[in-house]
C-alpha positions in Angstrom: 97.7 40.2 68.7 100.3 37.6 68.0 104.1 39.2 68.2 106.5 37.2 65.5 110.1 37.3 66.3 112.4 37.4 63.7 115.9 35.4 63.5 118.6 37.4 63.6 122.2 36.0 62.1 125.1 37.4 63.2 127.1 35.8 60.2 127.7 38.1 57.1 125.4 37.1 54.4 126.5 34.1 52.0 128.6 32.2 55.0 127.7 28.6 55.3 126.2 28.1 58.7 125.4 24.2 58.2 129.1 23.1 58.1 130.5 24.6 61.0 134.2 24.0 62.0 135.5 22.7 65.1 138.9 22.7 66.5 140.4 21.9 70.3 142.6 24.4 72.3 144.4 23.7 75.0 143.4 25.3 78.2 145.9 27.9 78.1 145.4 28.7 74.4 141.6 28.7 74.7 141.8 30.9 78.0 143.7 33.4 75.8 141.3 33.1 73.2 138.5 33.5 74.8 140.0 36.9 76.5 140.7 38.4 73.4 137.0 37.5 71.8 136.1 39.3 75.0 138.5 42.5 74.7 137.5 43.1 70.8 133.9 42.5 72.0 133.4 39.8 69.7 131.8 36.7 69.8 134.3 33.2 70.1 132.9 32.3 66.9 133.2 35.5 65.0 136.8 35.3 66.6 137.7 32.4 65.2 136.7 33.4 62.1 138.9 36.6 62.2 141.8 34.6 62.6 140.9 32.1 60.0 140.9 35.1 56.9 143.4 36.4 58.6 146.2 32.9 58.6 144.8 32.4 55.0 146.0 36.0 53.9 149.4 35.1 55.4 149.5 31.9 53.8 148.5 33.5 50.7 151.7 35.7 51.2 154.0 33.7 52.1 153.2 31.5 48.7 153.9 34.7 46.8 157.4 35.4 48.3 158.3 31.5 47.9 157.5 31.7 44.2 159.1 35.1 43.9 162.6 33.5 46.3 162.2 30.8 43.2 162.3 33.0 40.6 165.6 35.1 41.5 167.0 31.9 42.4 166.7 30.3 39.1 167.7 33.7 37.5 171.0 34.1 39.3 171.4 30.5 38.5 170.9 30.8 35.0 173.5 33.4 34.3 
């Protein structure tokens, strides 16, 4: 009797796993990084990925309220 394991990914289905992405911390910011992975019960790299989505959402914003800063601007402008 032959047992088979299977592999199990802990990455949601579709994410590229062959390209990871690497990034350096300072000791203090890594130390606080690695407490919070640890206090959501998460993994560092699920973490980091977290915070990724999350910084690209804010971008995201912030791009919207620029264009929208732009657009009153140029209407006040224009009157």
């Amino acid at each position: 009797m032959s047992i088979t394991k299977h592999l199990v990914s802990r990455s949601p289905r579709g994410v590229l796993t062959s390209k990871p992405i690497y990034t350096r911390l300072l000791p203090s910011e890594q130390a606080e990084f690695e407490a919070r992975a640890m206090s959501e019960g998460r993994s560092l790299s699920n973490m980091a990925r977290l915070f990724i989505l999350m910084g690209m959402r804010v971008a995201d914003e912030g791009k919207h309220m620029q264009g929208r800063t732009q657009q009153q601007t140029t209407l006040v402008e224009g009157d």
